[in-house]
C-alpha positions as CSV (number, residue, x, y, z in Angstrom):
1,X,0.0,0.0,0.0
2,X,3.1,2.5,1.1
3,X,4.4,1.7,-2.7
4,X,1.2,2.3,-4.3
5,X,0.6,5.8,-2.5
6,X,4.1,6.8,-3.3
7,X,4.1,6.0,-6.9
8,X,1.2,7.7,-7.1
9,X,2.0,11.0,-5.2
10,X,5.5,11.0,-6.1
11,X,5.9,10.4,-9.6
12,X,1.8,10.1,-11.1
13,X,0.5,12.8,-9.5
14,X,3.2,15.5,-10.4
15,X,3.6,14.3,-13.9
16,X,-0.2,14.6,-14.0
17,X,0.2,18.6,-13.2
18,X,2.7,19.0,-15.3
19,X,0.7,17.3,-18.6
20,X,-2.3,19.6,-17.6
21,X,-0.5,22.8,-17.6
22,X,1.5,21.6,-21.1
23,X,-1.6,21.2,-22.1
24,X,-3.3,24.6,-21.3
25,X,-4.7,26.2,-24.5
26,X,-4.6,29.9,-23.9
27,X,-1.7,31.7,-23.1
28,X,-3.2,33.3,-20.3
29,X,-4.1,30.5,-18.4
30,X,-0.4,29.0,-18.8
31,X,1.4,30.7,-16.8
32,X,-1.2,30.9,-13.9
33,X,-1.3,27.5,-13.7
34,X,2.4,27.7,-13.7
35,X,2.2,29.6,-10.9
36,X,-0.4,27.7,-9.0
37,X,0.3,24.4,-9.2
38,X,4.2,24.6,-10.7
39,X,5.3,26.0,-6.9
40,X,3.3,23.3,-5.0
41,X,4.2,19.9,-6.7
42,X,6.3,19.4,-4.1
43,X,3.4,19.2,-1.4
44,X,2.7,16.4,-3.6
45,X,6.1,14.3,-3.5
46,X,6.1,15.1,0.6
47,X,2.9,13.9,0.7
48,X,4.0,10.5,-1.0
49,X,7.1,10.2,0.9
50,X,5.3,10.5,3.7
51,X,2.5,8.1,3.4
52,X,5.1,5.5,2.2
53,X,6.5,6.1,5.6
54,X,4.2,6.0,7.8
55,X,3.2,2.4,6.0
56,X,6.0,1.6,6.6
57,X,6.1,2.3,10.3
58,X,2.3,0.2,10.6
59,X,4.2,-2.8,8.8
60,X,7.0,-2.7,11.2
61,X,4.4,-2.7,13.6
62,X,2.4,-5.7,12.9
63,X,5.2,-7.5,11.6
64,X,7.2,-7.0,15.7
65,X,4.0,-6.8,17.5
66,X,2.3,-10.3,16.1
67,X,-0.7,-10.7,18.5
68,X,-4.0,-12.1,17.4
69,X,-7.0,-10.4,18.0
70,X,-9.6,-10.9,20.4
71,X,-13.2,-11.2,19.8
72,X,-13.4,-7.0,20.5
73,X,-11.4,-6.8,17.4
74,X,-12.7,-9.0,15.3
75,X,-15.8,-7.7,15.1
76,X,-14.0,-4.2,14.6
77,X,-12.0,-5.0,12.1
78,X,-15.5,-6.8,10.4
79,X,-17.3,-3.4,10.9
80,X,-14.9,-1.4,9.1
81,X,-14.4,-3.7,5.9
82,X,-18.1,-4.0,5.6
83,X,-17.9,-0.2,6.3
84,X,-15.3,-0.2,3.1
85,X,-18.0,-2.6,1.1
86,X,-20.3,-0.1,1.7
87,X,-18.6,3.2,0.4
88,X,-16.7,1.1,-2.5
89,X,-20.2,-0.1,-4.1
């Protein structure tokens, strides 16, 4: 998931700005969108490295921690993926 959400606000995302302002018809609206979005691209690439991190740090996690869960958070962890279900359909 950490690799996913930094490809995607790392290298996607920016490249995505960039194609939209290349692709800006009117001259006037070029370099305002230059402006814009040009200065903050790198709220974008912090933004991936630091989901990727803080994946990273919940992998760690589970991966040191190891305990099963009790019947409490079972039925959590079945409210939120039906939650998930829900919202996805």
């Amino acid at each position: 998931m950490g690799v996913v959400f930094f490809t995607v606000f790392y290298w996607a995302l920016p490249a995505w700005f960039q194609s939209q302002i290349d692709s800006a018809k009117t001259i006037n609206l070029k370099p305002m969108l230059e402006l814009v979005i040009g200065r903050r691209v790198h709220w974008s690439r912090l933004l991936g490295i630091t989901l990727a991190l803080v994946c990273l740090v919940f992998a760690a996690w589970n991966c040191f921690a190891q305990y099963r869960l009790n019947s409490n958070g079972e039925r959590n962890v079945g409210f939120i993926s039906r939650l998930l279900a829900r919202l996805l359909q």
